[in-house]
SEFIZA-3560 file (N, C-alpha, C; in Angstrom, 3 decimals):
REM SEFIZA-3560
<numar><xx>0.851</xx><yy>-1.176</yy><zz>0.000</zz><atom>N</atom></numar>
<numar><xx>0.000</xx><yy>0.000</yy><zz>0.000</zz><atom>CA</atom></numar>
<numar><xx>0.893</xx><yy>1.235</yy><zz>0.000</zz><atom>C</atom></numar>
<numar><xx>0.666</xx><yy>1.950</yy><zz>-1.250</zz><atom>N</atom></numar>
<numar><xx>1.347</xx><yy>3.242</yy><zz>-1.002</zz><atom>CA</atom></numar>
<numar><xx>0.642</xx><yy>4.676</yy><zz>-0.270</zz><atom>C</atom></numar>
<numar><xx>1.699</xx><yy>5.016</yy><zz>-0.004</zz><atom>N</atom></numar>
<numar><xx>1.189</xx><yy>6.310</yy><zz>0.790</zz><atom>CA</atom></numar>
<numar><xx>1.006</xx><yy>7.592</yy><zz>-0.224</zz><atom>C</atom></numar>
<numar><xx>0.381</xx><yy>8.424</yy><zz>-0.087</zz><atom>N</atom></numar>
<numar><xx>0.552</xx><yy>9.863</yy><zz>-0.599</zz><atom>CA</atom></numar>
<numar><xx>1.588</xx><yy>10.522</yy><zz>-0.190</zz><atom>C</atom></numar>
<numar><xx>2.239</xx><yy>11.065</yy><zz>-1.437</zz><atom>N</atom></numar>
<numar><xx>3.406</xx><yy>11.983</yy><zz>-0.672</zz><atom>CA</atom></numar>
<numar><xx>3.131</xx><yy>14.044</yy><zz>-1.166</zz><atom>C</atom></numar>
<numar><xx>3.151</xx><yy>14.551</yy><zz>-0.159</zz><atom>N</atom></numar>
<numar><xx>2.660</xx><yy>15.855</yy><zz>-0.574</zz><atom>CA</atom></numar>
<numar><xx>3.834</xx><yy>16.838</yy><zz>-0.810</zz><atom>C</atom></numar>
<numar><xx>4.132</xx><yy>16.980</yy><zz>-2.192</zz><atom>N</atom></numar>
<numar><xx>5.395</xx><yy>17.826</yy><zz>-2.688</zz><atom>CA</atom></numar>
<numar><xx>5.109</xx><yy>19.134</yy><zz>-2.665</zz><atom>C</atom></numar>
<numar><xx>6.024</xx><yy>19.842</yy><zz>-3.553</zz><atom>N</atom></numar>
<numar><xx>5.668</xx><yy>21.044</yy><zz>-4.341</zz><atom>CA</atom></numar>
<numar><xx>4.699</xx><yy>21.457</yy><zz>-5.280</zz><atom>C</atom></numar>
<numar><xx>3.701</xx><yy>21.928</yy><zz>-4.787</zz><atom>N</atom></numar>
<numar><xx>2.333</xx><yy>22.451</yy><zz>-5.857</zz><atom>CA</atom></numar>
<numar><xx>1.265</xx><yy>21.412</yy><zz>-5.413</zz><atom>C</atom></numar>
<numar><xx>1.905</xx><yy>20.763</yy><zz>-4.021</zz><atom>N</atom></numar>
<numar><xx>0.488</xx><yy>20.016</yy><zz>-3.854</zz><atom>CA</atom></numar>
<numar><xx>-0.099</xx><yy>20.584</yy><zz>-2.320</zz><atom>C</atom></numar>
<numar><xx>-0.852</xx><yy>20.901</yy><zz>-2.402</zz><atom>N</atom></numar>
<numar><xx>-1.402</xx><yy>21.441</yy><zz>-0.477</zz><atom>CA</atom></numar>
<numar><xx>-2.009</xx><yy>19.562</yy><zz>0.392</zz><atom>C</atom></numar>
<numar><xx>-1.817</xx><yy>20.223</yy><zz>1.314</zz><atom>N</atom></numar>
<numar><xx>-2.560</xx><yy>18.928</yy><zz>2.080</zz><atom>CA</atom></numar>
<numar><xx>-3.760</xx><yy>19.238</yy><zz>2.473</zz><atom>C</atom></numar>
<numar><xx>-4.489</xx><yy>17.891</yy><zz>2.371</zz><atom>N</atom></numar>
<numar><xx>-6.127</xx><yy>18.070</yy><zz>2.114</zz><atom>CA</atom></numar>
<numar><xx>-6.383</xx><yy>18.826</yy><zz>3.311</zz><atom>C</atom></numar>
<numar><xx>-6.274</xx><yy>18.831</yy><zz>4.522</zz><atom>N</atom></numar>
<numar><xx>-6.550</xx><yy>19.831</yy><zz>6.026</zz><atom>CA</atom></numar>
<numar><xx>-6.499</xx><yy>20.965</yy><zz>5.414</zz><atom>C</atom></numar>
<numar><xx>-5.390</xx><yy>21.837</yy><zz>4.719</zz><atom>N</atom></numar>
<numar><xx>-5.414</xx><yy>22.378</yy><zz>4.153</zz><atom>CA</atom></numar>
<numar><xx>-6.308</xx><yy>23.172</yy><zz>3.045</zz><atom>C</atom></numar>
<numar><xx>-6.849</xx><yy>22.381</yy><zz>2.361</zz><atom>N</atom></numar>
<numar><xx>-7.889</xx><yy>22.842</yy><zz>1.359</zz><atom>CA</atom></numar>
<numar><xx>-9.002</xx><yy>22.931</yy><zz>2.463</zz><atom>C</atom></numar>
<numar><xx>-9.250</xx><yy>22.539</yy><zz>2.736</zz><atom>N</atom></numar>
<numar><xx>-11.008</xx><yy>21.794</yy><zz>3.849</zz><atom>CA</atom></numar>
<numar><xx>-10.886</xx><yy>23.090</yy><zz>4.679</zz><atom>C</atom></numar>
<numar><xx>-11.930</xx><yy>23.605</yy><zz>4.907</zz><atom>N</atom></numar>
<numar><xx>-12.434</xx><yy>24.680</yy><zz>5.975</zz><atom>CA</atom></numar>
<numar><xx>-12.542</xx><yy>24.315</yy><zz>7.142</zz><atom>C</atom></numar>
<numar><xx>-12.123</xx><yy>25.444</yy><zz>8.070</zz><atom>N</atom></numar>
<numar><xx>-12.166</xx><yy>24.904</yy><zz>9.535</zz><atom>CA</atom></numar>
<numar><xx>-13.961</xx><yy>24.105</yy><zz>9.928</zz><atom>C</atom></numar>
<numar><xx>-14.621</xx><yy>24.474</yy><zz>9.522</zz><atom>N</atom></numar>
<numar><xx>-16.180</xx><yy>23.751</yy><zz>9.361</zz><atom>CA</atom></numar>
<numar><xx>-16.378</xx><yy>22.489</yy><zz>9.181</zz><atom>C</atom></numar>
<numar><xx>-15.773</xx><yy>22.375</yy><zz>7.574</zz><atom>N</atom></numar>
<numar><xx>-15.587</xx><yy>20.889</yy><zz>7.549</zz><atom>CA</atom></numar>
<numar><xx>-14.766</xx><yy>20.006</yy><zz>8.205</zz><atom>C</atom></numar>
<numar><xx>-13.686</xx><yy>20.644</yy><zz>8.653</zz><atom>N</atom></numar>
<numar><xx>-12.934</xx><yy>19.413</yy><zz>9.632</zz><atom>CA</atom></numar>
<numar><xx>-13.072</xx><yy>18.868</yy><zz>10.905</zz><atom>C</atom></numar>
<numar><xx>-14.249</xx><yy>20.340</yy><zz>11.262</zz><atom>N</atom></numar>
<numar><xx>-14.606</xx><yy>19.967</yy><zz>12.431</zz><atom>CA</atom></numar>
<numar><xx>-16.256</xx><yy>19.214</yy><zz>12.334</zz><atom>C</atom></numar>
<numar><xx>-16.763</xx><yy>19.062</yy><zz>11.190</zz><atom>N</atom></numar>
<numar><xx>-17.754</xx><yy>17.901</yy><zz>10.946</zz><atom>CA</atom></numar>
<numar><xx>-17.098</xx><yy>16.667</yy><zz>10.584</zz><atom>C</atom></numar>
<numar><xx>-16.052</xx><yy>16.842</yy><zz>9.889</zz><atom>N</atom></numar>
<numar><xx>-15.349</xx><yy>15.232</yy><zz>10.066</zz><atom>CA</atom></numar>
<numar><xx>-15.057</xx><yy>15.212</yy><zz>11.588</zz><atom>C</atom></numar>
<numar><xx>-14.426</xx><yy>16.074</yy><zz>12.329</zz><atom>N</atom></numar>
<numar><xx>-13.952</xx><yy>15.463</yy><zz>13.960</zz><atom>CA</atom></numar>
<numar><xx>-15.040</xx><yy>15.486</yy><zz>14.741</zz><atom>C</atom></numar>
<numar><xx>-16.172</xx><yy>15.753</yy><zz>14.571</zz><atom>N</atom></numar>
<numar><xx>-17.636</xx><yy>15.337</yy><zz>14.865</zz><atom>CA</atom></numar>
<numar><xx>-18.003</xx><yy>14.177</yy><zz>14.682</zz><atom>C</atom></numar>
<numar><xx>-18.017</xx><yy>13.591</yy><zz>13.605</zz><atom>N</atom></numar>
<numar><xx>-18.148</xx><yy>12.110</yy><zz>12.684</zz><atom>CA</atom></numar>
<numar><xx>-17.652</xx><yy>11.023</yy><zz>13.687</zz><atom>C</atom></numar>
<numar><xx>-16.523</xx><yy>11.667</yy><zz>14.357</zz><atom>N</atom></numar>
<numar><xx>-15.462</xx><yy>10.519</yy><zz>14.482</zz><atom>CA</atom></numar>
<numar><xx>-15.725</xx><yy>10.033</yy><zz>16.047</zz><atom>C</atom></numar>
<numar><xx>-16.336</xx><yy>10.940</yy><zz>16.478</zz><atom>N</atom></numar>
<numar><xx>-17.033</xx><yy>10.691</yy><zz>17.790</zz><atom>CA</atom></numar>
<numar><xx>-18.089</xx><yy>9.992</yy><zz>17.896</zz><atom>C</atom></numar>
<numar><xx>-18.179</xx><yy>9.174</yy><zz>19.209</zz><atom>N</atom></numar>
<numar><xx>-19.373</xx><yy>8.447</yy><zz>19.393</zz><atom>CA</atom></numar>
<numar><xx>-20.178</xx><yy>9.112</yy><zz>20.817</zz><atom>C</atom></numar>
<numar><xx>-21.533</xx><yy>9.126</yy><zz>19.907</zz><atom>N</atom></numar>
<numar><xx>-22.460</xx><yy>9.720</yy><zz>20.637</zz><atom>CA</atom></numar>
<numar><xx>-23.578</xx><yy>8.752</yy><zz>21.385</zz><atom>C</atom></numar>
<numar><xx>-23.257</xx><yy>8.744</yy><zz>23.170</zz><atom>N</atom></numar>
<numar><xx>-24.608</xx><yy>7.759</yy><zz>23.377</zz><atom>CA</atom></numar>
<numar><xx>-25.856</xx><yy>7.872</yy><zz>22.719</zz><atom>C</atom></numar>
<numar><xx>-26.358</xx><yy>9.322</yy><zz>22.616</zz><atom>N</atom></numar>
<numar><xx>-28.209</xx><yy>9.457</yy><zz>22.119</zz><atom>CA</atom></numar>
<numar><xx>-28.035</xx><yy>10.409</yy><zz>20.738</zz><atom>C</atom></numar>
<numar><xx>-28.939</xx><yy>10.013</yy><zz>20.202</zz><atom>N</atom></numar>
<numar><xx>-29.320</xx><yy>11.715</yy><zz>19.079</zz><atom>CA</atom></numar>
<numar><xx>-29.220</xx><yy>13.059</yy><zz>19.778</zz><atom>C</atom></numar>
<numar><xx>-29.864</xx><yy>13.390</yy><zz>20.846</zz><atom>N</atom></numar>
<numar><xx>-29.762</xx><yy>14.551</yy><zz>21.310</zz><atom>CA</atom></numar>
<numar><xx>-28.855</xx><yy>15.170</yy><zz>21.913</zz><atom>C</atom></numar>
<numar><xx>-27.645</xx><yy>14.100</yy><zz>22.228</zz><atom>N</atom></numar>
<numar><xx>-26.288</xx><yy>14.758</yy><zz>22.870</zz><atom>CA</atom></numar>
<numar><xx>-25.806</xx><yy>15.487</yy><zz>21.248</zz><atom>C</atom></numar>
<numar><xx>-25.707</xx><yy>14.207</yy><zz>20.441</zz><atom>N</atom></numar>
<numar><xx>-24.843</xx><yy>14.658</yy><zz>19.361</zz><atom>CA</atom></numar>
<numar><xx>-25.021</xx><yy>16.150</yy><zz>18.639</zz><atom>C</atom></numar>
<numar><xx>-26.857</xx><yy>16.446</yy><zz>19.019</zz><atom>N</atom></numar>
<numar><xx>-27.363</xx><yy>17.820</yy><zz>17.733</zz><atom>CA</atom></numar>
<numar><xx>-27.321</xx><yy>18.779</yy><zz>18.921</zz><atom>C</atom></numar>
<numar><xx>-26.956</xx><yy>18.350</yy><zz>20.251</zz><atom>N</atom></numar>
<numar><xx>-26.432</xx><yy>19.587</yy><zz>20.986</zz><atom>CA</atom></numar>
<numar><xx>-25.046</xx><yy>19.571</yy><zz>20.567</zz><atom>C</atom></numar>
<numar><xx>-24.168</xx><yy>18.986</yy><zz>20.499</zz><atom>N</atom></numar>
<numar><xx>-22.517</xx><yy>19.218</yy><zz>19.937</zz><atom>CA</atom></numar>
<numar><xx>-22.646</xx><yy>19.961</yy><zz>18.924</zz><atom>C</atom></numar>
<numar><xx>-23.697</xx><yy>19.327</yy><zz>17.816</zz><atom>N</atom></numar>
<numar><xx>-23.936</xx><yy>20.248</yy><zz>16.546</zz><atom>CA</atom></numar>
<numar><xx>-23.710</xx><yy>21.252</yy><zz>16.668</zz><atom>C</atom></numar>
<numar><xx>-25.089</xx><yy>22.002</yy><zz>17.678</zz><atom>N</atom></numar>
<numar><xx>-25.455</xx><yy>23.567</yy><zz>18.041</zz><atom>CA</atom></numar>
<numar><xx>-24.559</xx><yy>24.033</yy><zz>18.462</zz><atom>C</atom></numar>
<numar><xx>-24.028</xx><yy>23.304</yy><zz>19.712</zz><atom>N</atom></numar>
<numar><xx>-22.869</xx><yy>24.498</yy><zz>20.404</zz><atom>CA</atom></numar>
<numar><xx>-21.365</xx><yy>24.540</yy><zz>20.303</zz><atom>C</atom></numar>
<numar><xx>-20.724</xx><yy>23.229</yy><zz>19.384</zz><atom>N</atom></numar>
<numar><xx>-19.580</xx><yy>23.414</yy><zz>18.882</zz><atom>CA</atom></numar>
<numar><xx>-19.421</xx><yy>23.615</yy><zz>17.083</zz><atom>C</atom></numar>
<numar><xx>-20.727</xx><yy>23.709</yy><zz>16.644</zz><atom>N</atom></numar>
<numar><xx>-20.008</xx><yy>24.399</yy><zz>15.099</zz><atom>CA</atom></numar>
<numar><xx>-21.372</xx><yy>25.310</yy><zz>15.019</zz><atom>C</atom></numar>
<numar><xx>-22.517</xx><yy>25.683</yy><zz>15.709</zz><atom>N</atom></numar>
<numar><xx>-22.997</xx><yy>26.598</yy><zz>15.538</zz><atom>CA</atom></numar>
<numar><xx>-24.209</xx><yy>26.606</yy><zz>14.197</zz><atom>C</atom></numar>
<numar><xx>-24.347</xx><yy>25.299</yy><zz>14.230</zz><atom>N</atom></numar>
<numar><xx>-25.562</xx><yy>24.740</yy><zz>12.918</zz><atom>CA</atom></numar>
<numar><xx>-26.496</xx><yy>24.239</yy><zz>13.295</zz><atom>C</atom></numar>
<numar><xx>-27.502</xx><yy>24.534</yy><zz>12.613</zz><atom>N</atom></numar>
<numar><xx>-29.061</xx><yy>23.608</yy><zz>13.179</zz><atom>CA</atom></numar>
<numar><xx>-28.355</xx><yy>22.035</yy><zz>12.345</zz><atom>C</atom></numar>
<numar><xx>-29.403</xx><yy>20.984</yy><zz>13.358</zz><atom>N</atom></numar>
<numar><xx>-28.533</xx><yy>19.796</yy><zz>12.818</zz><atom>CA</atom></numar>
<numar><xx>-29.470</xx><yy>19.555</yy><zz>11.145</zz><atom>C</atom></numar>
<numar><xx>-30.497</xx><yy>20.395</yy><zz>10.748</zz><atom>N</atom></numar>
<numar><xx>-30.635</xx><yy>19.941</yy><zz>9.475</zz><atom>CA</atom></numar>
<numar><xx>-29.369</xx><yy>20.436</yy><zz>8.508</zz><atom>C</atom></numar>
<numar><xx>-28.658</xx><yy>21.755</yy><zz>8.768</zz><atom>N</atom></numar>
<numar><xx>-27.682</xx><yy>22.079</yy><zz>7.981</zz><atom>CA</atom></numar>
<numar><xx>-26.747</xx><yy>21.303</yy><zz>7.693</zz><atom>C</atom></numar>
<numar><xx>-26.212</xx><yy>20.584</yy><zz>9.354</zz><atom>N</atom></numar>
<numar><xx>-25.256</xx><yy>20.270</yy><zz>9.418</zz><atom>CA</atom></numar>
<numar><xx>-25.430</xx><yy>18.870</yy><zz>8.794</zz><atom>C</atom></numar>
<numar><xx>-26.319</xx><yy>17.856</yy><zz>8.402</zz><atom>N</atom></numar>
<numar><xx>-26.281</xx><yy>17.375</yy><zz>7.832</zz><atom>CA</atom></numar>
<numar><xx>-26.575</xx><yy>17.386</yy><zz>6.543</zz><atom>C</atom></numar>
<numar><xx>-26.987</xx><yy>18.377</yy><zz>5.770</zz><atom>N</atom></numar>
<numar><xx>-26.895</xx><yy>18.850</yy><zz>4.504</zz><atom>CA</atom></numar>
<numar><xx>-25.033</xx><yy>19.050</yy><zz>3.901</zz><atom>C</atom></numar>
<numar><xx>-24.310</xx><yy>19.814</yy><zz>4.791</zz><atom>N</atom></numar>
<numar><xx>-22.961</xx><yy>20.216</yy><zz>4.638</zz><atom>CA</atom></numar>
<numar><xx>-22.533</xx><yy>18.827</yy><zz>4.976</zz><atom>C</atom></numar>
<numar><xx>-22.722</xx><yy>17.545</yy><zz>5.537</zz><atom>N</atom></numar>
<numar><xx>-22.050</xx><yy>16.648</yy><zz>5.844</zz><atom>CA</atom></numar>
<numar><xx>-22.534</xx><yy>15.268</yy><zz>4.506</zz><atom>C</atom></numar>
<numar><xx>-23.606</xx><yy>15.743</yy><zz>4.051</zz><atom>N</atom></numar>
<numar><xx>-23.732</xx><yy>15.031</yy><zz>3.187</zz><atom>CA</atom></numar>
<numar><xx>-23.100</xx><yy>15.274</yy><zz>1.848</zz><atom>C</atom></numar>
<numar><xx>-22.852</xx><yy>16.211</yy><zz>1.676</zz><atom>N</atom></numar>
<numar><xx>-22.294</xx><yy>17.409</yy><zz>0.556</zz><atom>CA</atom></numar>
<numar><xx>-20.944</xx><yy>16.814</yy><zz>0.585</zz><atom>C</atom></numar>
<numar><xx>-19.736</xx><yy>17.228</yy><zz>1.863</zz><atom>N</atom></numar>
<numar><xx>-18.577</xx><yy>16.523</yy><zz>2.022</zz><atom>CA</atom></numar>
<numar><xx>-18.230</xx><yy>15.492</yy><zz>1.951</zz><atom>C</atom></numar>
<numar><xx>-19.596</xx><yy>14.655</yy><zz>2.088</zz><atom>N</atom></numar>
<numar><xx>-19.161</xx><yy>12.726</yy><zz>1.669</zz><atom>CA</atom></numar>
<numar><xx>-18.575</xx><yy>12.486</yy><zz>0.210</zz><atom>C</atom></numar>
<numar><xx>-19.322</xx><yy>13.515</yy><zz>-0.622</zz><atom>N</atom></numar>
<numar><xx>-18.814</xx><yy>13.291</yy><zz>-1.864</zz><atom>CA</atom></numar>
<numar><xx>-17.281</xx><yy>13.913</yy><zz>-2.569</zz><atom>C</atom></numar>
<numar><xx>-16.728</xx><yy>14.636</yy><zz>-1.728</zz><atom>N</atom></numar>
<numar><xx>-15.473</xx><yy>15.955</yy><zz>-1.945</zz><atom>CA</atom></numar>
<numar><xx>-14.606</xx><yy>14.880</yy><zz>-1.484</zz><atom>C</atom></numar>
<numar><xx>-13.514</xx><yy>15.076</yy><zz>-2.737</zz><atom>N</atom></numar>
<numar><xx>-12.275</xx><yy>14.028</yy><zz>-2.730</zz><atom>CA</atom></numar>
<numar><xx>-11.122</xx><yy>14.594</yy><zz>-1.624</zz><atom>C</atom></numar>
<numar><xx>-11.460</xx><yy>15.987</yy><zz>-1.085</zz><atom>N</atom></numar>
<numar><xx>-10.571</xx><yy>16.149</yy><zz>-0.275</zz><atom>CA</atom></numar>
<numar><xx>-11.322</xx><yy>15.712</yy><zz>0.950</zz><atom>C</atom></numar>
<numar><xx>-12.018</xx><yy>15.402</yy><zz>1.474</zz><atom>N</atom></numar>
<numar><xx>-12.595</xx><yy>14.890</yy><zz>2.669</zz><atom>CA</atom></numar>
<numar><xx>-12.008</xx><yy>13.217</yy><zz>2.808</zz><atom>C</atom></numar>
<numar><xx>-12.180</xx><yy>12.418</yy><zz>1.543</zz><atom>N</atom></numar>
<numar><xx>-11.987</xx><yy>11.157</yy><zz>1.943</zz><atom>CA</atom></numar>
<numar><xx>-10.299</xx><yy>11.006</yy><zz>1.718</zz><atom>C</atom></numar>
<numar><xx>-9.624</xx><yy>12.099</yy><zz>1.067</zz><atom>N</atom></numar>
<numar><xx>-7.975</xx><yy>11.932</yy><zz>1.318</zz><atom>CA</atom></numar>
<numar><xx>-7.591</xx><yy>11.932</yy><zz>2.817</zz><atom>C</atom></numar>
<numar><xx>-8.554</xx><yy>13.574</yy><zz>3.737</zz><atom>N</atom></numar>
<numar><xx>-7.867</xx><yy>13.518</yy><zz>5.089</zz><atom>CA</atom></numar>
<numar><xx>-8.435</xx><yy>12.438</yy><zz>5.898</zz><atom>C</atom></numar>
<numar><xx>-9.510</xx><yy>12.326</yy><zz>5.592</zz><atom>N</atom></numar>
<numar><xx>-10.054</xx><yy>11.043</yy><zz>7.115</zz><atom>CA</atom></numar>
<numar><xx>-10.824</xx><yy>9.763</yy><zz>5.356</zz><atom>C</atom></numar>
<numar><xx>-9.719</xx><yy>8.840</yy><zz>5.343</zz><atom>N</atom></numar>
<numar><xx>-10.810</xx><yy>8.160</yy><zz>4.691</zz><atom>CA</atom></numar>
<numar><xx>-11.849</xx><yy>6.857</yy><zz>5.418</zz><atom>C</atom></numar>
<numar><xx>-11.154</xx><yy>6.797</yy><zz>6.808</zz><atom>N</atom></numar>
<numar><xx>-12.140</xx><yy>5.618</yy><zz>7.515</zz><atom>CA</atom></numar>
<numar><xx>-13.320</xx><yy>6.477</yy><zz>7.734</zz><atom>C</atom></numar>
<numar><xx>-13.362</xx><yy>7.404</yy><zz>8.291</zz><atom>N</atom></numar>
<numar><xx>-14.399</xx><yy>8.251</yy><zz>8.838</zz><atom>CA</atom></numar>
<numar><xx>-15.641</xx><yy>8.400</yy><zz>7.417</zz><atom>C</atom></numar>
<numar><xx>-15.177</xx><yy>8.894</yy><zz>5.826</zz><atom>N</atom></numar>
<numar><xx>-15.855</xx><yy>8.857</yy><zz>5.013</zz><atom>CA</atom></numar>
<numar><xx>-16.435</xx><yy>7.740</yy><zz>4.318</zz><atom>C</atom></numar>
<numar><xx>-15.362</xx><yy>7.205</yy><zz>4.270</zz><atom>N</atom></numar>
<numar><xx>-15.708</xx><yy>5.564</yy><zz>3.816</zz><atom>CA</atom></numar>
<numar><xx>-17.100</xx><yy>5.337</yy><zz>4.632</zz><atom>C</atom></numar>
<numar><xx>-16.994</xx><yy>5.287</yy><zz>6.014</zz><atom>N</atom></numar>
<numar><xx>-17.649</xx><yy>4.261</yy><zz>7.184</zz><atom>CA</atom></numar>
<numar><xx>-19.616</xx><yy>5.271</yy><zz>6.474</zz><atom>C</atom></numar>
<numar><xx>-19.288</xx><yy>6.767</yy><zz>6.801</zz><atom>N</atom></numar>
<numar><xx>-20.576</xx><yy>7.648</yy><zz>6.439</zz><atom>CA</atom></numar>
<numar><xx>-21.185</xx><yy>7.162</yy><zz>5.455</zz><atom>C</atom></numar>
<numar><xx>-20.566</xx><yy>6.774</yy><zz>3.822</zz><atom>N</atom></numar>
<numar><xx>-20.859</xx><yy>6.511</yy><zz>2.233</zz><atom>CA</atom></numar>
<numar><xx>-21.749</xx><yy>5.106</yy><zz>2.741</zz><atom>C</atom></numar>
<numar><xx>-21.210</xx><yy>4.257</yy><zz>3.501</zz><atom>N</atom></numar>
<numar><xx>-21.662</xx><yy>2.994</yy><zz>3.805</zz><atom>CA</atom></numar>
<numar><xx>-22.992</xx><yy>3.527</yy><zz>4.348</zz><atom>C</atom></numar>
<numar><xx>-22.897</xx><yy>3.725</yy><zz>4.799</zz><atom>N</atom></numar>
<numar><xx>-24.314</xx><yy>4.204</yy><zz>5.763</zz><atom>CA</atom></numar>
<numar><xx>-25.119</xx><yy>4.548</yy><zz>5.153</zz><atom>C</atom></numar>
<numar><xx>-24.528</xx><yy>5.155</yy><zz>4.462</zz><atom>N</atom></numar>
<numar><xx>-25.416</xx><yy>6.022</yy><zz>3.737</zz><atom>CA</atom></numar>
<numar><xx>-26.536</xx><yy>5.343</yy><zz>2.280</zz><atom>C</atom></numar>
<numar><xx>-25.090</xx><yy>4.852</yy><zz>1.838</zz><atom>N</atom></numar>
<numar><xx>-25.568</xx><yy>4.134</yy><zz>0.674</zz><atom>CA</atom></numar>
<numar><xx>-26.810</xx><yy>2.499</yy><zz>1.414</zz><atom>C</atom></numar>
<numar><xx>-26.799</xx><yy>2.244</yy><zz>2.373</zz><atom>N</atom></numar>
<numar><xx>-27.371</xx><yy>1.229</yy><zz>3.169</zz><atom>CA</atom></numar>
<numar><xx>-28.972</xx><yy>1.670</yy><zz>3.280</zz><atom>C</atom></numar>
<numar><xx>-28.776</xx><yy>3.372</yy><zz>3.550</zz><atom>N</atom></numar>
<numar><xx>-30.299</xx><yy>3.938</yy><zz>3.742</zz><atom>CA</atom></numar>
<numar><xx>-30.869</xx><yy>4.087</yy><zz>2.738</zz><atom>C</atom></numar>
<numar><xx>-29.877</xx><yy>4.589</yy><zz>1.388</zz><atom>N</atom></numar>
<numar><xx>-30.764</xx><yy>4.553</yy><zz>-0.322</zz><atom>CA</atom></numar>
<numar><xx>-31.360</xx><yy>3.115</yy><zz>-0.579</zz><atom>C</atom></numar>
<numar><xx>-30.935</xx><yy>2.090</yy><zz>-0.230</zz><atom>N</atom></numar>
<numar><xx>-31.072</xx><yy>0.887</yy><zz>-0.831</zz><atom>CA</atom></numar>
<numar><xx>-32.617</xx><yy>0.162</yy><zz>-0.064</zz><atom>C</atom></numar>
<numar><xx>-32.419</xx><yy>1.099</yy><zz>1.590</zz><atom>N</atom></numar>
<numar><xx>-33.803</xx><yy>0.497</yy><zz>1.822</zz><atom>CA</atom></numar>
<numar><xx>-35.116</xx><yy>0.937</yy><zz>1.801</zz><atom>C</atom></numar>
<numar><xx>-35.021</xx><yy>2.083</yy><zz>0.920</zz><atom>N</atom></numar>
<numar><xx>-35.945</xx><yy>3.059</yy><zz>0.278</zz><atom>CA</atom></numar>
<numar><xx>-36.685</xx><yy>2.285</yy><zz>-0.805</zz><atom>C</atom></numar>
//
């Protein structure tokens, strides 16, 4: 397995990604006992109603710089995700 190597003329994905989005990936990565702890973290550490924040988190599942910096975290969401289209 090779690694990425980040040269000259290349930025690192943290880098590109807004402080917003990284802190909905370091949201992601946490485990929440109930729904309602987690959409209070929502509210009072990034300052989003949780419908936004899952609008902007669904949005980032698809952005190739999201699954370069955390790809377990995106990977694990796509799964999920793609699990809920299928039982529609």
């Amino acid at each position: 397995m090779s690694r990425l190597r980040y040269g000259a003329g290349m930025e690192r994905p943290e880098e590109e990604l807004g402080a917003r989005e990284r802190g909905i990936l370091a949201l992601e990565r946490r485990g929440f006992p109930a729904a309602g702890v987690k959409e209070r973290a929502i509210r009072e550490e990034l300052g989003l109603s949780p419908v936004r924040y899952y609008q902007l988190l669904n949005a980032l599942l698809d952005d190739p710089r999201a699954l370069a910096l955390d790809p377990v975290t995106v990977n694990r969401l796509r799964r999920v995700r793609e699990g809920r289209r299928a039982e529609r």
